[in-house]
Residue, then its C-alpha position, 0 to 999 in steps of 0.5 A: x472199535x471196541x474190543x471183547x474181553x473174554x476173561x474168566x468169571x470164577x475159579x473154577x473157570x480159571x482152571x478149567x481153562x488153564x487144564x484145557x490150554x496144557x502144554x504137550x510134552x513127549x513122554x519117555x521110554x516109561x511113559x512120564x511128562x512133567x507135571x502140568x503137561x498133557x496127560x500127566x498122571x503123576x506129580x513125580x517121576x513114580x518110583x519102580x523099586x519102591x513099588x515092587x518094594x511095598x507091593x511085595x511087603x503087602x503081599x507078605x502082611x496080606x498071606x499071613x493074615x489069610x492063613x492067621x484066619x484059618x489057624x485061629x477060627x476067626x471069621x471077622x477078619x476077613x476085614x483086616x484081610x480086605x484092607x490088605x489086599x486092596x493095599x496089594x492090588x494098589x500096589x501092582x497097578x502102581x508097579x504097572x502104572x511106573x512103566x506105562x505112565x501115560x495110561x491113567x487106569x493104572x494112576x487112577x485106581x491105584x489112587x482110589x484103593x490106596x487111599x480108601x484101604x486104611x479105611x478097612x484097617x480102621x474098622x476092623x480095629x473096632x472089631x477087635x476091640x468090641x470083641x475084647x469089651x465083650x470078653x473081658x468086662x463082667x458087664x460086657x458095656x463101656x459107658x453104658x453101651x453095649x460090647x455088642x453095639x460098639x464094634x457095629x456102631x463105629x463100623x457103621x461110622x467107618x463106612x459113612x467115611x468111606x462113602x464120603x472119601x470114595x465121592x471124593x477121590x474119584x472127583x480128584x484121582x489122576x487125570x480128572x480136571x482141575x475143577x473136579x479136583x478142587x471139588x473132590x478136595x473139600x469132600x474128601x476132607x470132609x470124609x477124612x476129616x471125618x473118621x478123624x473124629x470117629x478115631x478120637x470118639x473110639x479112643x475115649x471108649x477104649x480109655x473106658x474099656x482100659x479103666x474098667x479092666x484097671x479097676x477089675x484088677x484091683x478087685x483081685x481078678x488075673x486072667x488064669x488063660x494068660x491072655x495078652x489084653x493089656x498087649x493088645x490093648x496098647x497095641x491098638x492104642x498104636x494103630x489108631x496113632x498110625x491111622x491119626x499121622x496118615x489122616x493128618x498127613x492128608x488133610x495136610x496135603x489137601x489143606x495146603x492146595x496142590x499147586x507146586x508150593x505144597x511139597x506134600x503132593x510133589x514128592x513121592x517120599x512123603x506118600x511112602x512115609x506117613x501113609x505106605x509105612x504107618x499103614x504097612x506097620x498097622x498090618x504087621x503087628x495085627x500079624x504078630x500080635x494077631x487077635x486070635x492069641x487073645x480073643x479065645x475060651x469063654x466070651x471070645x465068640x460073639x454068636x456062641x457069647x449072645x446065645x449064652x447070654x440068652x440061656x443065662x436070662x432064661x435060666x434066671x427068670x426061671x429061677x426067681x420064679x422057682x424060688x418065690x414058689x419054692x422058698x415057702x417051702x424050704x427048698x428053693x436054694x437046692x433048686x437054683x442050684x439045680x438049675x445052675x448045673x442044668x445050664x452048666x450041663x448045656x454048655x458042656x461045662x462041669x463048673x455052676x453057673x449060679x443063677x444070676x450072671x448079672x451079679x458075678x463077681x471076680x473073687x465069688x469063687x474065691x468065697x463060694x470055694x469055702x464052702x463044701x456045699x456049693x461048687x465054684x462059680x463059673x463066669x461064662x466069659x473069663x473061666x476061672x479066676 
């Protein structure tokens, strides 16, 4: 007589056998079974004060950034504000999840938005940082590359990581089987893993962007509209210091598997303090130190900044051909002049703009100035000085 051995042929097997085989358990008054037991959604006992906590803390960050939009004209942060109102609603449905427990909607999409928020946080610092290059730097480049294409490029970085963690956090939220999960744990990686190294790509561009604005100081040039962009600059430094300890406390919890020996999956304290807090922090001081207190007068607007741009080439084209005809004749510096003050004249402005932008220098007007028979140049993303 011989005797079939009915063993398991791979690991995911294993554990999707040792999910179909778990041990019931009868939930309390809010819901919660221990950890590996039947509908168990959660690998702690979820904390109800905490989540009011932090749902109230994003709630406040999330209307502030709403109204700090409106005050300051800023139509790009619908971003910021997206992140935090996904943060918001983690929250509510985790508040909701800490007394039903049972229910895995709550756990799971509380999951998902929780983890997939700072992603939003991420690109909108891009954004703000192209807008910066693009109003500060005379050339409006950083290692060649356009101010304009920075902040897209990176963005569109960002959503390719998004994509890649949303595939896997829904193979690996609450309630999915242990065999999604150790599937959904390697892509996740990947994504994270991912916009780790779009962030440390982004950090060499604004060690570039911090080195021109260094060097354009020693030229002489102040910022006369008292423009916080060295704060700024430091502070983004910041976040994306808090983005890299939220990325690498999840690579950890992932790395180090998710069985009872990883203290980072099985403690609730850990969630709040490396990912709630550095997250919740990130959107503070975008509230205090908001963009809309740097990002304004000349060169702060994108669509007014490539539309200026646009005028500028066309003048200037104008302009040398006006001189080759004109230079024969003895006239054709009194007739860019002209043309700068036409182009000054369209943009509502009183200053000249010369006729060719692409030459400015900071202290031009400083030398132009001691003439009485040229104005004072005028750079269309600075102002004077």
């Amino acid at each position: 007589m011989s005797v079939a051995i009915n063993a398991p042929t791979s690991v995911h097997e294993l554990l999707a056998r040792a999910a179909a085989s778990c041990v019931s358990a009868v939930p309390d008054k809010n819901g919660y079974v221990p950890p590996h037991t039947c509908n168990s959604n959660y690998d702690y006992y979820p904390s109800f004060a905490l989540a009011v906590i932090f749902c109230g803390l994003f709630l406040l960050t999330t209307v502030l950034h709403i109204f700090q939009a409106f005050y300051y004209k800023k139509g790009f942060c619908a971003v910021i504000i997206m992140g935090a109102l996904w943060e918001v609603a983690s929250f509510i449905l985790r508040v909701l999840g800490t007394k039903d427990q049972q229910k895995r909607f709550y756990a799971s999409n509380s999951f998902l938005l929780f983890t997939l928020a700072p992603l939003w946080i991420n690109a909108f610092v891009y954004m703000v940082a192209g807008r910066l290059i693009f109003c500060f730097v005379p050339s409006r480049k950083v290692f060649g590359i356009k101010a304009t294409w920075i902040g897209k490029l990176f963005v569109v970085f960002d959503i390719i990581s998004f994509i890649i963690q949303l595939s896997g956090g829904l193979m690996i939220s609450p309630g999915a089987s242990e065999a999604n999960k150790q599937n959904g744990l390697h892509i996740y990686q990947a994504g994270i893993g991912a916009q780790q190294g779009f962030v440390v790509m982004f950090i060499v561009v604004m060690i570039g962007f911090h080195k021109s604005m260094y060097d354009l100081e020693k030229t002489g040039w102040r910022d006369n509209l008292g423009r916080k962009w060295k704060l700024m600059i430091w502070l983004l430094y910041l976040i994306l210091l808090l983005i890299t300890i939220r990325i690498i406390y999840r690579l950890a919890e992932y790395l180090l598997g998710l069985d009872d020996s990883n203290p980072l999956p099985n403690h609730e304290v850990y969630m709040y303090v490396l990912d709630a807090v550095p997250m919740f922090v990130s959107l503070a001081i975008l509230n205090i130190m908001h963009p809309g207190r740097v990002l304004f007068g000349p060169g702060s607007d994108y669509r007014q900044g490539k539309k200026q741009l646009r005028l500028e080439k066309k003048v200037a084209k104008k302009a040398r051909k006006q001189g080759k005809r004109d230079t024969v004749n003895g006239y054709g510096d009194d007739e860019e002049r002209m043309i700068g003050y036409e182009l000054s004249s369209r943009n509502g402005s009183t200053a000249y703009l010369g006729t060719e932008p692409s030459t400015y220098s900071p202290l031009s007007h400083e030398r132009a100035g001691a003439s009485h028979l040229q104005p004072p140049l005028y750079d269309p993303h600075r102002g004077h000085g």
